[in-house]
N, C-alpha and C positions, 0 to 999 in steps of 0.2 A: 601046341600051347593054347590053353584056353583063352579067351578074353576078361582083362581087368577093365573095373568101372570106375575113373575117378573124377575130381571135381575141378573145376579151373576156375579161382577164382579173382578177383583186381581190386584195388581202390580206389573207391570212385567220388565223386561231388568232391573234389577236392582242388578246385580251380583252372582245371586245364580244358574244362569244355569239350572232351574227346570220350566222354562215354557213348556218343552215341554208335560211334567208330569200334568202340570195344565190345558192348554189350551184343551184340549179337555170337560173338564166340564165346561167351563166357555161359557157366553155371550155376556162380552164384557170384553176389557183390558184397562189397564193403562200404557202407556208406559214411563219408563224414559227416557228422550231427555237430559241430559247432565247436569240438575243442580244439583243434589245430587246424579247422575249416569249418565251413559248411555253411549254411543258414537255412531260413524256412525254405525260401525261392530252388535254390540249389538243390535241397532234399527231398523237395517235389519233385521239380524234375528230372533226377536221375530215379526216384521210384517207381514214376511213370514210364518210363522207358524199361527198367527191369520188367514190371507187369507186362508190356508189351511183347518183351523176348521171354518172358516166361525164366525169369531169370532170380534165383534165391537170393531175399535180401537179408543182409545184415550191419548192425551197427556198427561203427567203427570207431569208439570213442577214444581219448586221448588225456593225457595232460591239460589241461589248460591252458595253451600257449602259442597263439595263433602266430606271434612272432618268430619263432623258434619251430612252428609246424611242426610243434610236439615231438623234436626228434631229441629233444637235450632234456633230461630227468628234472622234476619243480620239487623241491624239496617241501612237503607238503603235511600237514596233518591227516591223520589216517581218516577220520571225518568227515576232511574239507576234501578228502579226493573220490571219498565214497559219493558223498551228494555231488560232485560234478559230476561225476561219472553216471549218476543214475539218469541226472537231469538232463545230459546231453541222448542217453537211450530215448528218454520220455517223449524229446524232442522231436525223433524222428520216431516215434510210435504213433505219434499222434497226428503225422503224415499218410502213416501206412494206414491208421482206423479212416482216415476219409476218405484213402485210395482202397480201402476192402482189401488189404494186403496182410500178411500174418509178418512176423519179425522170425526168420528163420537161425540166427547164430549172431554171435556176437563175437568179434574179434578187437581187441585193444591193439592201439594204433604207435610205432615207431617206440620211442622209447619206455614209452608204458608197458609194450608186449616185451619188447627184451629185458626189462628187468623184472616183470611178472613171469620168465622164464629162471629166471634164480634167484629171486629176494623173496621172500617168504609173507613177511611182513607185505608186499606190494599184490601180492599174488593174493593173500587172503581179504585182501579189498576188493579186489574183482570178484573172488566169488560171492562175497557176502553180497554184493551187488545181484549179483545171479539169483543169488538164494532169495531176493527182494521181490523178485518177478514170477509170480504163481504161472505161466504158461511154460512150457518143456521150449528151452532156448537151448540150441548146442554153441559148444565154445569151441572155437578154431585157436590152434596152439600148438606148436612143438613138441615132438615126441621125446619123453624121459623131462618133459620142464617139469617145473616146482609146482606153476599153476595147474597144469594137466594132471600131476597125480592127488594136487590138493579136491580141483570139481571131481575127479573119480568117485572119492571119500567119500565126497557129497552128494552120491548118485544124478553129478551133471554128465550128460553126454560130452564128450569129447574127439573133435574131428581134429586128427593127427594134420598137420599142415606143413609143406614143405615151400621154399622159395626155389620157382624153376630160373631167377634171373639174377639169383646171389649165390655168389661162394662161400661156406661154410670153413668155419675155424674147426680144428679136432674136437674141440667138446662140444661140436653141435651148434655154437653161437655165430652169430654173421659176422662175416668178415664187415670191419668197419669201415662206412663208406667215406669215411677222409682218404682211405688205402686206393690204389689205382685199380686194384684185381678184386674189389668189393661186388661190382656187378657184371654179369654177364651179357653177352652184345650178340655174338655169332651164333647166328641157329641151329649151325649143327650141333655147339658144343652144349648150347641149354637141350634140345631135343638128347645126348647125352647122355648128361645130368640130370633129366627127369625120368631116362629110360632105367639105368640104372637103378635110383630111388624106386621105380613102379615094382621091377621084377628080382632085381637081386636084393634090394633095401641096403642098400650103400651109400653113401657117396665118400668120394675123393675130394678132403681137407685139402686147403691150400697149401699143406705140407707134404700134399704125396699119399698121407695116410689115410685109408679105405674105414669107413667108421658105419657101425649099421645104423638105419635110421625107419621110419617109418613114415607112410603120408598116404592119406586118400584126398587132400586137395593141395592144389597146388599155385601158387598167386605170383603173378607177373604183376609187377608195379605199374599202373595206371600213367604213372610217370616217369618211367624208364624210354628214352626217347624214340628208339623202336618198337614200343609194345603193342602195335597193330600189327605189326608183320610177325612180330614174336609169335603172337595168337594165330594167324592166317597158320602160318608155316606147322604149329603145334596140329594145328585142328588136320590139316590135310594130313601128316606123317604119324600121327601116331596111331591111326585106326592099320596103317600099314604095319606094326609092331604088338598089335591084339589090343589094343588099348582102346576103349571107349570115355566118352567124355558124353555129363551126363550131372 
């Protein structure tokens, strides 16, 4: 079997002070820039610490909703979400230009990404966003979502993303984390669920049923309460299954 290359990525500056703990297994980051976290302080330095581990940065922006850390939908004008959302990228652009850092992808954060995964209307905000930024930014995003085959159209690059620390509903949506079987904890069982996803393009729905899927990164929640050992245990076992991380 040959060797696959994929990406392991986390979210990071988002209050829990443990990137420095993560960043060194990782491939690429998610940074909060201010909507459901973040600030200047924060986005420094976790970009400095990415440049250190040589590690791909990208934005992480959000709803507006620092209370809510952006996990519950703001009922919003399509305008008013365009300009936050630009303004929270800009935010942390203007970190990377003083650390001489490039902005590698951009990934919309908690409930922003799952409903720019099927609302159409929310999806074509993001990219219009995209399409605001004259430098080639890839968008990290679900495989078969709304927004992935809307940036295609757009000739945006698109990295397929999968979660190695959540269960999946049948049509590909995350199981909801109010559910008790929303996130995965045991490492053999995420090692798994990410080996599957890598070689057969699978995964098993929390109903049992085998759904195909797609992914060359793969993101452990920064705040998932094991996510150091999630990562250790990933990095050692899966170069043992032909898998590079990369």
């Amino acid at each position: 079997m040959s060797f696959k290359t994929i990406d392991i990525n986390a979210d990071v500056g988002e209050g829990l002070n443990n990137e420095g703990m993560l960043m060194p297994y990782l491939s690429s980051c998610n940074i909060a820039c201010g909507g459901h976290a973040g600030d200047l302080a924060t986005m420094t330095k976790v970009v400095r610490l990415a440049k250190q581990y040589k590690v791909k940065i990208g934005a992480h922006p959000s709803f507006p909703d620092k209370e809510n850390f952006g996990r519950v939908a703001c009922d919003m004008r399509s305008a008013d979400l365009y300009s936050s959302l630009k303004s929270q990228i800009r935010s942390l652009q203007k970190v990377l230009y003083k650390e001489n850092v490039q902005l590698h992808h951009i990934k919309p954060h908690g409930a922003l990404y799952n409903l720019a995964a099927k609302d159409e209307k929310i999806a074509k905000v993001v990219v219009e966003v995209f399409k605001s930024f004259a430098m080639p930014i890839q968008l990290y995003a679900p495989y078969k979502s709304v927004i992935a085959n809307l940036a295609k159209d757009e000739k945006i690059e698109v990295t397929f993303e999968a979660f190695a620390d959540r269960n999946y509903n049948s049509d590909l949506s995350l199981v909801s984390r109010k559910n008790n079987n929303a996130i995965l904890h045991e490492n053999s069982k995420i090692l798994d669920h990410v080996l599957n996803i890598i070689h057969r393009e699978k995964v098993t729905a929390v109903n049992g049923v085998e759904v195909s899927i797609k992914a060359s990164t793969f993101c452990i929640h920064g705040d998932t309460k094991n996510a150091f050992d999630i990562l250790d245990f990933l990095t050692k076992e899966l170069p043992k299954y032909n898998v590079r991380i990369q």
